[in-house]
C-alpha positions as CSV (number, residue, x, y, z in Angstrom):
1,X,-4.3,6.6,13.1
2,X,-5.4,3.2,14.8
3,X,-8.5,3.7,17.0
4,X,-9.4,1.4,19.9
5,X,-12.9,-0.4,19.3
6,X,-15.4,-2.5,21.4
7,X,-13.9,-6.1,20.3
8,X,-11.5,-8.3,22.1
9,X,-7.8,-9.4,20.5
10,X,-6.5,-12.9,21.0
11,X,-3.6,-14.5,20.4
12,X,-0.4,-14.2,21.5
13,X,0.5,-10.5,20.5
14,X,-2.7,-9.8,23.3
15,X,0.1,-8.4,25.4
16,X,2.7,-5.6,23.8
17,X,4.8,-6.1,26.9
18,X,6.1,-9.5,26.2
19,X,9.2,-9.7,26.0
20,X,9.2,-12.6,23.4
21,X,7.1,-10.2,20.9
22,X,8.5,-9.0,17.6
23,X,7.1,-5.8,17.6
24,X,5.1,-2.7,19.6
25,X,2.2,-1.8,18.0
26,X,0.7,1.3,18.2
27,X,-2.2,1.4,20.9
28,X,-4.2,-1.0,22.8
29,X,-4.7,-4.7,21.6
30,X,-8.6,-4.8,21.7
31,X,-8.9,-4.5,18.3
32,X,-8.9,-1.0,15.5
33,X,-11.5,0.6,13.8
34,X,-11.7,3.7,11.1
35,X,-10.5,7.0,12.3
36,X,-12.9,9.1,9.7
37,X,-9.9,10.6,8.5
38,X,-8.7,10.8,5.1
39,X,-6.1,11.5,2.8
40,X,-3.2,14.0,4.5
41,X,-5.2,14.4,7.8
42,X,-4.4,11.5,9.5
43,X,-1.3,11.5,12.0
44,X,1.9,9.2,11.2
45,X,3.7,7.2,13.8
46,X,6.7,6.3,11.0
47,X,6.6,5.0,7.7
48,X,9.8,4.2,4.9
49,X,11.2,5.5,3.1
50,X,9.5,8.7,4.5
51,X,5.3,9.1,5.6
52,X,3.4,7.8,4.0
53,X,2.0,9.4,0.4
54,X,-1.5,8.5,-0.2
55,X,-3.6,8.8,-3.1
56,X,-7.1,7.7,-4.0
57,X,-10.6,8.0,-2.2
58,X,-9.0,6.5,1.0
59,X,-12.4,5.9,2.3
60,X,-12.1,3.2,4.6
61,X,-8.3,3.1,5.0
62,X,-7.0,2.0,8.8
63,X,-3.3,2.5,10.0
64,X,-1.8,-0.9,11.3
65,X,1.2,1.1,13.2
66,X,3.8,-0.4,15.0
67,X,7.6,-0.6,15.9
68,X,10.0,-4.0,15.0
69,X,11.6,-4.6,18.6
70,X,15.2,-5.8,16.5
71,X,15.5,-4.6,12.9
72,X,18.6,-6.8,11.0
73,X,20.3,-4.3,8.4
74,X,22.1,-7.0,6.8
75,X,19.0,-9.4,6.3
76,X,18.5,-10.8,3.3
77,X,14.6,-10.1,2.8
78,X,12.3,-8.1,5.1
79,X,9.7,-9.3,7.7
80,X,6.4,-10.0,6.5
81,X,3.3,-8.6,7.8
82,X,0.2,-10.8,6.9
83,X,-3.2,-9.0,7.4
84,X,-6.1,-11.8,6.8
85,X,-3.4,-14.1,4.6
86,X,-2.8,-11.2,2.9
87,X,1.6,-11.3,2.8
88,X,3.3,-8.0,2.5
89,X,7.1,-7.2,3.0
90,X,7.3,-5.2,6.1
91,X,9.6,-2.6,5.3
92,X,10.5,0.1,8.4
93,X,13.0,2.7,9.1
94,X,16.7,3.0,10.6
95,X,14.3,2.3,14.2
96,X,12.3,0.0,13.0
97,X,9.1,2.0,12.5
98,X,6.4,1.1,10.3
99,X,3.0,2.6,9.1
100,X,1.1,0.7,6.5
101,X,-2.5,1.3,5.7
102,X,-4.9,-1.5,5.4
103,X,-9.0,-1.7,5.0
104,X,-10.7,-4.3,7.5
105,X,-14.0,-5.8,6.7
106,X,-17.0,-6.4,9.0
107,X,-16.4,-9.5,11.4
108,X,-13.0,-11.7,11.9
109,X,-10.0,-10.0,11.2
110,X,-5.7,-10.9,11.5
111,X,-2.8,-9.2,11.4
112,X,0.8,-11.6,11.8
113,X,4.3,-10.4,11.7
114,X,6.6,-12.7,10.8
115,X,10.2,-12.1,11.5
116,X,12.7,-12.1,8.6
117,X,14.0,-15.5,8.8
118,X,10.9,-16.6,9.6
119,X,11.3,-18.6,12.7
120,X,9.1,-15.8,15.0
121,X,5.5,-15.0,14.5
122,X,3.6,-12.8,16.4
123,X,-0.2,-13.1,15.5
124,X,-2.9,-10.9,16.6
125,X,-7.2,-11.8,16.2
126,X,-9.8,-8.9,16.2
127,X,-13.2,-8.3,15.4
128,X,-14.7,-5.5,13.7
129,X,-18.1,-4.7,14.5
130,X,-18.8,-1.5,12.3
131,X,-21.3,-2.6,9.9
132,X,-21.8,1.4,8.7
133,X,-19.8,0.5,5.5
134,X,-20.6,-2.0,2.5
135,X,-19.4,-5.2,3.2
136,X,-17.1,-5.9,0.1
137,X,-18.2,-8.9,-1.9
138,X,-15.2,-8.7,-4.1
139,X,-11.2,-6.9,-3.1
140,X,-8.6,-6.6,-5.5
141,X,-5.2,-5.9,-3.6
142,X,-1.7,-5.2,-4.9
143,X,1.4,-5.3,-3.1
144,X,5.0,-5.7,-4.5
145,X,8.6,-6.4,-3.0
146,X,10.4,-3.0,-3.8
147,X,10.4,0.0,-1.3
148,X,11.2,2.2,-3.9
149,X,8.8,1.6,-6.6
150,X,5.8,2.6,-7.2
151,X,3.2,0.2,-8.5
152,X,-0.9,1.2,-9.5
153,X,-3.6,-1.3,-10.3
154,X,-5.9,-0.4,-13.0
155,X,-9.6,-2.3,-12.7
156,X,-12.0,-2.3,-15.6
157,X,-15.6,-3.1,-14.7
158,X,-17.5,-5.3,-17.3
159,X,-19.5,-2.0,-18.2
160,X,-16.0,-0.1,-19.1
161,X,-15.4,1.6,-16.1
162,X,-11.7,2.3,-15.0
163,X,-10.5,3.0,-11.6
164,X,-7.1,3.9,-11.2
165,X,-4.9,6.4,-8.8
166,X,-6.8,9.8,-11.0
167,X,-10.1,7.8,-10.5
168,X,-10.3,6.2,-7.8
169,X,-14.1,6.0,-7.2
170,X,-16.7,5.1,-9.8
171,X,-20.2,5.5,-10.6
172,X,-21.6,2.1,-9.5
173,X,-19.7,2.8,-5.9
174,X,-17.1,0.9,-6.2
175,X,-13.6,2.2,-6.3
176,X,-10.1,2.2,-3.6
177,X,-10.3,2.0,-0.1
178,X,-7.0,2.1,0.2
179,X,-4.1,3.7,-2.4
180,X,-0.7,3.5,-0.5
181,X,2.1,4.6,-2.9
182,X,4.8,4.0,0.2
183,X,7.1,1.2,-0.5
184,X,5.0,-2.3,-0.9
185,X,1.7,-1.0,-1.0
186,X,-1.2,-2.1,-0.6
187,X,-3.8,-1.0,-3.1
188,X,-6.8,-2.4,-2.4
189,X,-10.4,-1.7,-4.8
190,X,-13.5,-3.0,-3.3
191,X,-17.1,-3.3,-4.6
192,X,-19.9,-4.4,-2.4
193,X,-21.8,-4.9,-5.6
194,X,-19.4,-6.4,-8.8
195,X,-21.3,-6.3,-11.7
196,X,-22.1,-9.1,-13.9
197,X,-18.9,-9.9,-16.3
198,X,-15.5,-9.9,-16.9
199,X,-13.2,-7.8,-15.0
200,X,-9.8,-6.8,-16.1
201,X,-7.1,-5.9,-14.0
202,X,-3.6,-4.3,-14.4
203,X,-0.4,-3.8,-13.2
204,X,1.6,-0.5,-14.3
205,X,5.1,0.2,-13.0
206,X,4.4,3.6,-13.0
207,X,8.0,4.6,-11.4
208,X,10.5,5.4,-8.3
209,X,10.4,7.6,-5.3
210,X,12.8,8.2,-2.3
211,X,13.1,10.9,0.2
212,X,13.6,13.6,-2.8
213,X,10.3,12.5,-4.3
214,X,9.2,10.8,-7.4
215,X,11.8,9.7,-10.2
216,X,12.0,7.6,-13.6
217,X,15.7,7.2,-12.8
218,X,15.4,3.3,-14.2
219,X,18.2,2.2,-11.6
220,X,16.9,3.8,-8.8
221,X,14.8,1.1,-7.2
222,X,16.2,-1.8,-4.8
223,X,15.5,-5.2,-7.4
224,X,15.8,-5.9,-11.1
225,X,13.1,-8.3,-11.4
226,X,10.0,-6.6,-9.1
227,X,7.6,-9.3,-7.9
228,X,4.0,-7.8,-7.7
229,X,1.2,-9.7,-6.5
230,X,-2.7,-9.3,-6.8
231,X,-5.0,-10.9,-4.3
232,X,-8.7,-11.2,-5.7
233,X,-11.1,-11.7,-2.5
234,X,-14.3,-13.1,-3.1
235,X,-17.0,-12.4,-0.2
236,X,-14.4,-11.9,2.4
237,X,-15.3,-12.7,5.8
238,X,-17.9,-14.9,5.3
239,X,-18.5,-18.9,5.0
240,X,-17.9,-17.9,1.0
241,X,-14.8,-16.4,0.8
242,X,-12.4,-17.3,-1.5
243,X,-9.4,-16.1,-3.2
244,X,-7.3,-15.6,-5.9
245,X,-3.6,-15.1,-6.4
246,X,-1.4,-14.0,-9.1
247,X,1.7,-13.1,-9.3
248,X,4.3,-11.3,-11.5
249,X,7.4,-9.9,-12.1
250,X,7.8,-6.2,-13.2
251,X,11.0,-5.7,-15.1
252,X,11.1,-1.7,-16.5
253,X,9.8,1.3,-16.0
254,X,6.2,2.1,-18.1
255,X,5.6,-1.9,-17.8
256,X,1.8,-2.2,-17.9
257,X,0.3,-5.8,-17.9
258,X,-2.8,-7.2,-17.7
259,X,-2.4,-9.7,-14.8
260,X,-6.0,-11.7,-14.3
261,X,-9.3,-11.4,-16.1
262,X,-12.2,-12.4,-14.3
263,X,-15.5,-13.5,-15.3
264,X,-18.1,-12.9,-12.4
């Protein structure tokens, strides 16, 4: 669950009471930190289709919890929820409850929601002061536009290494923060040290899942075409950063392509 810590929010989601806000989000606007939980143990405001599933090391993994103040049932495409211009289809319940795990860097740090038809934004600025971790010089993050498929990134380090959701962490340290298997993701891998070479990554559309559990029913999913999208993040937080963005679309079950390879 989302923890209060010792930095200050700005912006104009600074005050949950507003009645021009789009959403509630869990606890005080003075910024989130870690809970030291992991896996199964931490506590779940909402999530969609059901709580969230996790899998992976989940070492660093923050809840960014919250309620939509108006959910549209007829709406063409979802909100969006935007975590350091990071887009991800904001998919919630019948109430408009939504739980989606995220891992925040040292220093600056935003979260936006932006309203379905996109004419309402309601942004949010925080700092994260916890320096205990390893600052990630490179992310890889997936997210994809389907609640109800299930999407893993594979990474292959230049040495032959492969994490995936039954590896999550490797040798060198590297390995997912984050492994969310609820609706859009994320999946995010971080190293704080990439190793000299060329990285592969890869998208596999491993299969479906609703309230009754995983499936490889090849209808049951809400789009033909799936659009999945990988973020590389080069030094984030820092006057370096950059990033990279690919995008693709996912058309069967079993697909597995390799989406970006990188020579660091």
């Amino acid at each position: 669950m989302l923890e209060c810590a010792p930095a200050h929010a700005v912006g104009d989601a600074a005050n949950a009471a507003d009645s021009g806000t789009l959403a509630r989000l869990t606890g005080a606007f003075n910024g989130w930190r870690h809970s030291g939980l992991t896996n199964e143990g931490e506590q779940y405001v909402a999530g969609y289709p059901r709580p969230p599933i996790d899998r992976g090391a989940q070492r660093f993994r923050t809840l960014i919890e919250g309620q939509l103040k108006h959910v549209d049932p007829h709406a063409r495409r979802p909100p969006m929820l935007v975590v350091n211009g990071n887009p991800t289809p904001l998919y919630t319940d019948e109430q408009g409850f939504f739980a989606r795990p995220w891992a925040f860097g040292a220093g600056s740090n935003s979260i936006e929601i932006i309203s379905a038809d996109g004419a309402k934004r309601q942004r949010m600025q925080f700092y994260e002061a916890d320096r205990s971790k390893p600052q990630a010089r490179l992310r890889a993050i997936v997210t994809w536009d389907d609640p109800r498929a299930q999407v893993d990134l594979h990474v292959i380090t230049p040495s032959g290494l492969h994490a995936y959701f039954g590896n999550p962490t490797l040798e060198d340290g590297s390995g997912f923060d984050v492994d969310s298997v609820d609706g859009a993701g994320p999946g995010i891998f971080s190293s704080a040290a990439p190793e000299h070479g060329t990285w592969l990554f890869f998208f596999n559309y491993w299969g479906n899942f609703d309230s009754t559990g995983y499936n490889f029913d090849p209808s049951a999913h809400d789009r033909d075409v799936i659009t999945a999208t990988l973020t590389l993040v080069f030094n984030e937080n820092t006057p370096n950063e950059r990033r990279e963005t690919r995008v693709v679309p996912l058309r069967k079950i079993g697909d597995l392509l390799l989406v970006k390879s990188e020579r660091l």
